[in-house]
C-alpha positions as CSV (number, residue, x, y, z in Angstrom):
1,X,-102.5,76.6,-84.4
2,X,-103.7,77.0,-88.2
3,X,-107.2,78.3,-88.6
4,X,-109.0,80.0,-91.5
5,X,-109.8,79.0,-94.8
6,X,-107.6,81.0,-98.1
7,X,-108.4,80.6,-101.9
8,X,-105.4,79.5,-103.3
9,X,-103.7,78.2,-107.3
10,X,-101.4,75.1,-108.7
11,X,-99.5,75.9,-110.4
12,X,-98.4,74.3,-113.7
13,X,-96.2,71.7,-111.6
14,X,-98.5,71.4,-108.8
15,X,-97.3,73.2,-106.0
16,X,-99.0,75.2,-103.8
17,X,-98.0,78.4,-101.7
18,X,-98.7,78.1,-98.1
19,X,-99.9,81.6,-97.2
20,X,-97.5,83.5,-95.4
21,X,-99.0,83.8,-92.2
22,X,-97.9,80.1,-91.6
23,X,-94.6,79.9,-93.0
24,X,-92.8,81.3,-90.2
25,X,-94.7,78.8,-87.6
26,X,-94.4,75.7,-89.8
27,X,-90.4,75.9,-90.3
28,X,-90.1,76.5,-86.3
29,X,-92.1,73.1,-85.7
30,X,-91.0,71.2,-88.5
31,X,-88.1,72.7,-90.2
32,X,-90.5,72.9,-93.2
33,X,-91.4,69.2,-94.0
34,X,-94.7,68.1,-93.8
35,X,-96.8,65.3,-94.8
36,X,-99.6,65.1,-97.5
37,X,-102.0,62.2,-97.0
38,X,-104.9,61.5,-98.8
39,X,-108.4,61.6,-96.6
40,X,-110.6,59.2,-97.6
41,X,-113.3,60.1,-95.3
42,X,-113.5,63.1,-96.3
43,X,-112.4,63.2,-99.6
44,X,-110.0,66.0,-99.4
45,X,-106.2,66.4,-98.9
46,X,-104.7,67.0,-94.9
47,X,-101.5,68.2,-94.9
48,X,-99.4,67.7,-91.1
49,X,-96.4,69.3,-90.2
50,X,-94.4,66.4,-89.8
51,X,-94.2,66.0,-85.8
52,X,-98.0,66.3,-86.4
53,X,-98.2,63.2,-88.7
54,X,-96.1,61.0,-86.4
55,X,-98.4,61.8,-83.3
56,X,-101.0,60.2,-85.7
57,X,-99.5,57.4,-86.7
58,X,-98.5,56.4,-82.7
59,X,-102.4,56.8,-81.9
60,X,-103.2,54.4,-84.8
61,X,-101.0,51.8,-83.7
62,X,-102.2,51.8,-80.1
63,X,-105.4,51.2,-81.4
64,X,-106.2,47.4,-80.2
65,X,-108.8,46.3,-81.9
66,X,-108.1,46.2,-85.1
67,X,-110.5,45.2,-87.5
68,X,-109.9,44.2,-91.3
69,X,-111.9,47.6,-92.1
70,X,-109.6,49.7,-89.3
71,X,-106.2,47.8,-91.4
72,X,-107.9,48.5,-94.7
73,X,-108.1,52.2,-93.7
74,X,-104.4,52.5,-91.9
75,X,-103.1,50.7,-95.4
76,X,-104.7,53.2,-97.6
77,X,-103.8,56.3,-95.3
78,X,-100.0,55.1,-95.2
79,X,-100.0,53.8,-99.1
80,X,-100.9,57.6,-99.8
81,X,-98.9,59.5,-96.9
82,X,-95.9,61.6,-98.9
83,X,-93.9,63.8,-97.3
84,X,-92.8,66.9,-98.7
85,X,-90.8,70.1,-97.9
86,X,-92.1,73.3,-98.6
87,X,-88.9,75.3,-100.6
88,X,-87.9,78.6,-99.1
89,X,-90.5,80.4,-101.3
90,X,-93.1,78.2,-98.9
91,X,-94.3,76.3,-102.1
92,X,-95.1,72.4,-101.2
93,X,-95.2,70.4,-104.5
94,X,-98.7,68.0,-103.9
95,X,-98.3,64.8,-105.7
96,X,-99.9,64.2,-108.7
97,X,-101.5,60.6,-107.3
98,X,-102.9,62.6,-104.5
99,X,-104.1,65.8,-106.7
100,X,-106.0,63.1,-109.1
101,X,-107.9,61.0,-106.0
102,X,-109.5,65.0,-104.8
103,X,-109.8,66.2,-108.9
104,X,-107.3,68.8,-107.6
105,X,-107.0,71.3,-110.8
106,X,-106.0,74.8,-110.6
107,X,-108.2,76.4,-108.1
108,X,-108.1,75.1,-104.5
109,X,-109.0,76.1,-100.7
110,X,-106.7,75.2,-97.7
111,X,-108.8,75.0,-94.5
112,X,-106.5,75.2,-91.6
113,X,-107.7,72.9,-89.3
114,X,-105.7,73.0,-86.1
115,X,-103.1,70.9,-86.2
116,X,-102.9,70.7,-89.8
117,X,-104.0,72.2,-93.0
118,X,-107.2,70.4,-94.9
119,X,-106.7,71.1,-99.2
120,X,-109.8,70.7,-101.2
121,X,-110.8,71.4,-104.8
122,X,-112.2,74.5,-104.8
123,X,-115.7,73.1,-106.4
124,X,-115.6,70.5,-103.8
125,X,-115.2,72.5,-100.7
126,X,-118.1,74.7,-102.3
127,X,-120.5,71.9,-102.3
128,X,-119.6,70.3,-99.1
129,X,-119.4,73.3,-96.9
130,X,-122.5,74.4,-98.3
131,X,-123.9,70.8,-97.9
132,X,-122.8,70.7,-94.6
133,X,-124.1,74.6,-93.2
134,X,-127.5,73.6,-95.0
135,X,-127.3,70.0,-92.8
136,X,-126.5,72.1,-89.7
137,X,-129.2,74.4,-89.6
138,X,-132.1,71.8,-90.2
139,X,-130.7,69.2,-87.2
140,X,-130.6,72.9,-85.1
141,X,-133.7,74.3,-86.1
142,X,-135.4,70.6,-85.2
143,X,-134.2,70.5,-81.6
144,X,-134.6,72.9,-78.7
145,X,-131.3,72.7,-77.2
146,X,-128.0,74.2,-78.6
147,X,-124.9,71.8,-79.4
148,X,-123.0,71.7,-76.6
149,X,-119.1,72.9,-78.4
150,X,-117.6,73.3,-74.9
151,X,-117.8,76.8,-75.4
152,X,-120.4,79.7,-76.4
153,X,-120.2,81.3,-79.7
């Protein structure tokens, strides 16, 4: 399971360094090779272990009705899947197509996200997490009943 959210740097060829904690669980379910697709819905970077990534792509071709928007979307997520491998240092080289589409610079944030790992610029994950909390609050505070997560926080 990846959860949390860590600061992390490019470097000058545009790796980054998956933090540590995942390493060790990312070469045991994927021998280290993962897959960086772009997110156009989001407007970020999501990164699978690979085994991850081809659970995905089975649950997109089941889909049965397929609509030219639905193909539209599966041809731009496949046109900008890449897989990688991350070296033994646990650095995963991001491809420059994919850094330009998010304005990936030096500073980033890698969201673990469950099954895989969501990358965003740094200034965008700012303003879309503090978009989003500021969003959250108002829809809360303008009903009387909690969101039902399946849980209790």
């Amino acid at each position: 399971m990846l959860l949390g959210k860590t600061n992390i740097t490019l470097d000058t060829k545009g790796r980054i360094s998956i933090p540590a904690r995942y390493r060790e669980q990312l070469v045991d379910a994927c021998d280290g090779k993962l897959v960086v697709v772009f997110n156009p819905m989001d407007g970020c970077l999501s990164i699978y272990p690979h085994g991850e990534w081809q659970k995905c792509m089975r649950k997109m071709d089941q889909v049965e009705n397929k609509t030219n928007e639905f193909r539209e979307l599966q041809r731009m997520i496949y046109a900008f899947a890449n897989e990688v491998d991350m070296d033994g240092s646990g650095r995963v080289l991001i491809p420059q197509e994919l850094r330009d589409y998010v304005s990936l610079q030096k500073n980033a944030v890698l969201i673990g996200h469950n099954d895989k790992f969501e990358l965003w610029s740094e200034e965008e994950w700012l303003r879309v997490s503090k978009e989003g909390v500021d969003k959250l609050l108002q829809s809360m505070r303008s009903k009387t009943d909690r969101p039902d997560l399946g849980f209790t926080m």
